[in-house]
N, C-alpha and C positions, 0 to 999 in steps of 0.2 A: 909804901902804898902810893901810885899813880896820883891819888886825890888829894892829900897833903903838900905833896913835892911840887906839883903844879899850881896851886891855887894861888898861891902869890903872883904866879905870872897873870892871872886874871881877876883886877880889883871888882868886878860886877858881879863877877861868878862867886867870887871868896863872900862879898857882902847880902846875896841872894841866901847862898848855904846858912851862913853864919847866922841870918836872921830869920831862919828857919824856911822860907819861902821856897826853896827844894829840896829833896830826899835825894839821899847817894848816889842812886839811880840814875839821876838828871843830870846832876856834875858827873858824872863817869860820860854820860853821854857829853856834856859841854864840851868838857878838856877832850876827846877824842876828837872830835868835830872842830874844833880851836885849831888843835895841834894839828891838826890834816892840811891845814891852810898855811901860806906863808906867814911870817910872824908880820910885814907888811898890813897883811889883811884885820889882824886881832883888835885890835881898838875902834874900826871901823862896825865889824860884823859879831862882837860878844854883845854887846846890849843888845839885840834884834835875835841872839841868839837864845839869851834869859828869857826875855819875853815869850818865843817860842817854848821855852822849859818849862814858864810858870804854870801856862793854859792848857799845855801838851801832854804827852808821854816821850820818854825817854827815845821811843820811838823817830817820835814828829822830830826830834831835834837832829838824828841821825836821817833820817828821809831829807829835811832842807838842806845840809851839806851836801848829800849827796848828789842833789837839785842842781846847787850852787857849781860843787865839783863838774859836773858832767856836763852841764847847759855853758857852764861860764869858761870852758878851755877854748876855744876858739882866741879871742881876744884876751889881751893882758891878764892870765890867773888871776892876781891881786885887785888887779881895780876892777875887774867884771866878777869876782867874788866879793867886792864894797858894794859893788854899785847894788847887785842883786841884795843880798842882806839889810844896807841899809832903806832900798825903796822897796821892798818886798814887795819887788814884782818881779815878774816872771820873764820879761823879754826886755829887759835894759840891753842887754849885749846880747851880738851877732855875730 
């Protein structure tokens, strides 16, 4: 299962699930949304991605990557997907 074999590549995600604070759902949606991004980008943009998990649906968490993905190609992938994730804003990069 996706959700076991991954989790250890992400301590926030593993410790969110673990203490119950998201359902399967959410980590299926994290680890998709994680793995979509260079490995660069994961330490940066997985907290800002939980937080989205906790408040959200499985949904919102798959909509900000793909936010992230399609707004932030222009410039550097990895850092205009930091920049976006960690100041959750919308127009960091150009």
């Amino acid at each position: 299962m996706k959700l076991l074999r991954f989790l250890d590549n992400f301590p926030i995600v593993r410790a969110a699930y673990r203490g119950g604070e998201l359902a399967t759902e959410h980590v299926s949606a994290l680890l998709s949304a994680l793995m979509s991004l260079p490995p660069a980008a994961w330490d940066a943009v997985e907290g800002p991605f939980v937080e989205q998990a906790r408040f959200g649906s499985p949904q919102d968490v798959s909509d900000m990557v793909d936010d992230i993905l399609t707004e932030g190609a222009p410039r550097d992938g990895a850092e205009c997907a930091i920049s976006r994730a960690s100041t959750g804003r919308r127009s960091v990069c150009s």
